[in-house]
C-alpha positions, -999 to +999 in steps of 0.1 A: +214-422+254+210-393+236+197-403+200+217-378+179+252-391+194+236-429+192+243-454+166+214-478+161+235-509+172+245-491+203+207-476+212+197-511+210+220-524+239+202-503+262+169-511+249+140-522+273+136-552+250+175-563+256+173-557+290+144-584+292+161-608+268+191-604+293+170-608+323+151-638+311+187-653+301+195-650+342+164-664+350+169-692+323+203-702+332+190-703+370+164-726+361+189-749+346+211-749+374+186-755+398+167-786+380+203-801+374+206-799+413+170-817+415+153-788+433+131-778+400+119-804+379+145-808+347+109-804+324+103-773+341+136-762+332+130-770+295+095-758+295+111-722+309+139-719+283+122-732+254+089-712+259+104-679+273+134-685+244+105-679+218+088-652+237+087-612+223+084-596+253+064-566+252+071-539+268+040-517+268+027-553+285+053-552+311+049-510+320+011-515+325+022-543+349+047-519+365+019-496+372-004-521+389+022-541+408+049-512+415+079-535+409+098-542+375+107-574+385+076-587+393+057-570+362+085-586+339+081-620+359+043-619+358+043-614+317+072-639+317+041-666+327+020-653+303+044-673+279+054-701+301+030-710+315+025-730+348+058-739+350+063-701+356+060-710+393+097-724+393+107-688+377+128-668+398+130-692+426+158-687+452+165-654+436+161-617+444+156-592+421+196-575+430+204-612+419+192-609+383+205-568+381 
């Protein structure tokens, strides 16, 4: 967006910090699905959401990730545990990274 045509409302749609919000609401709702369907634990499920629902993602965190690991899906997953915990491992499962795009 170019700023001087940019409301603040609208810059912040297309924030990096939205973006993960959105992508940890995929990977949230997938979690849920999947322990209602008995493949995840249901405490995982609730460990995810309520632990990753609190988190402020960081997003300096997540580029320095980025440069190590050379995939945005994997550096947001890996900071992702950082909050959750090791519950983390049932993050993501069964999905690709088009899938949560």
């Amino acid at each position: 967006m170019i700023p001087r045509y940019a409301r603040e409302r609208m810059t912040a749609i297309w924030s990096p910090e939205t973006k993960f919000r959105i992508w940890f609401e995929i990977e949230a709702h997938a979690a849920d699905a999947m322990a209602a369907l008995g493949v995840i634990p249901k405490s995982a499920a609730k460990t995810i959401r309520e632990k990753g629902g609190a988190a402020k993602f960081d997003v300096a965190r997540i580029d320095a990730i980025e440069q190590e690991v050379k995939h945005d899906g994997i550096a947001f997953l890996t900071h992702l545990a950082e909050f959750v915990g090791d519950d983390a491992r049932f993050v993501h499962q069964g999905l690709t990274s088009s899938d949560v795009l």
